[in-house]
N, C-alpha and C positions, 0 to 999 in steps of 0.2 A: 504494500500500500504506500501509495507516495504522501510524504511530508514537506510540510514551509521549509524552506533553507533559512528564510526572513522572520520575524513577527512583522504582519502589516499594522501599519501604524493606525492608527483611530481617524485619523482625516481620510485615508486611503480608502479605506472599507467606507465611510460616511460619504464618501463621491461617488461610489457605485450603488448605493442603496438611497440617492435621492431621486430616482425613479417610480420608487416604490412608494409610492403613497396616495392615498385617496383620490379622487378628485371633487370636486367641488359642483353638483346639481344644477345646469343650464335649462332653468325654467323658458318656457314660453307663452307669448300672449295666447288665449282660445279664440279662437274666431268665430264663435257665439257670444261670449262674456267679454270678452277682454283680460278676463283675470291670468293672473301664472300660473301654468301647470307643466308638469313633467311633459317631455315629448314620449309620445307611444302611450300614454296614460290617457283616463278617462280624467273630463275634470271634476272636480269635488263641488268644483258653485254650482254648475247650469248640470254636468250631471252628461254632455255630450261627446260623442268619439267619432272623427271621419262624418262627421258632419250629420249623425245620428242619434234622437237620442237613447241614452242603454240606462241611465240609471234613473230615477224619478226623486227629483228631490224637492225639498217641502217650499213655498212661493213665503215672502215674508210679509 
């Protein structure tokens, strides 16, 4: 089994594993509401997907 000839140092490792990290949720407007929603997601106000509605949510 192969071995470090080195110890990598703590910056070295820390430059390759700043890739790895979450990303951050690129809502969009709905084009029923206007409000923000996930893309590919139904939205949570109007309740509509692909220009359809799928869920029934309560009028205020």
């Amino acid at each position: 089994m192969a071995l470090p000839k080195r110890k990598i140092s703590k910056s070295r490792g820390r430059k390759r594993r700043t890739h790895q990290k979450a990303k951050v949720p690129n809502p969009s407007a709905c084009p029923q509401c206007s409000e923000p929603k996930l893309p590919h997601h139904v939205c949570s106000s109007c309740g509509y997907y692909k220009g359809r509605s799928v869920l029934e949510t309560e009028e205020v």
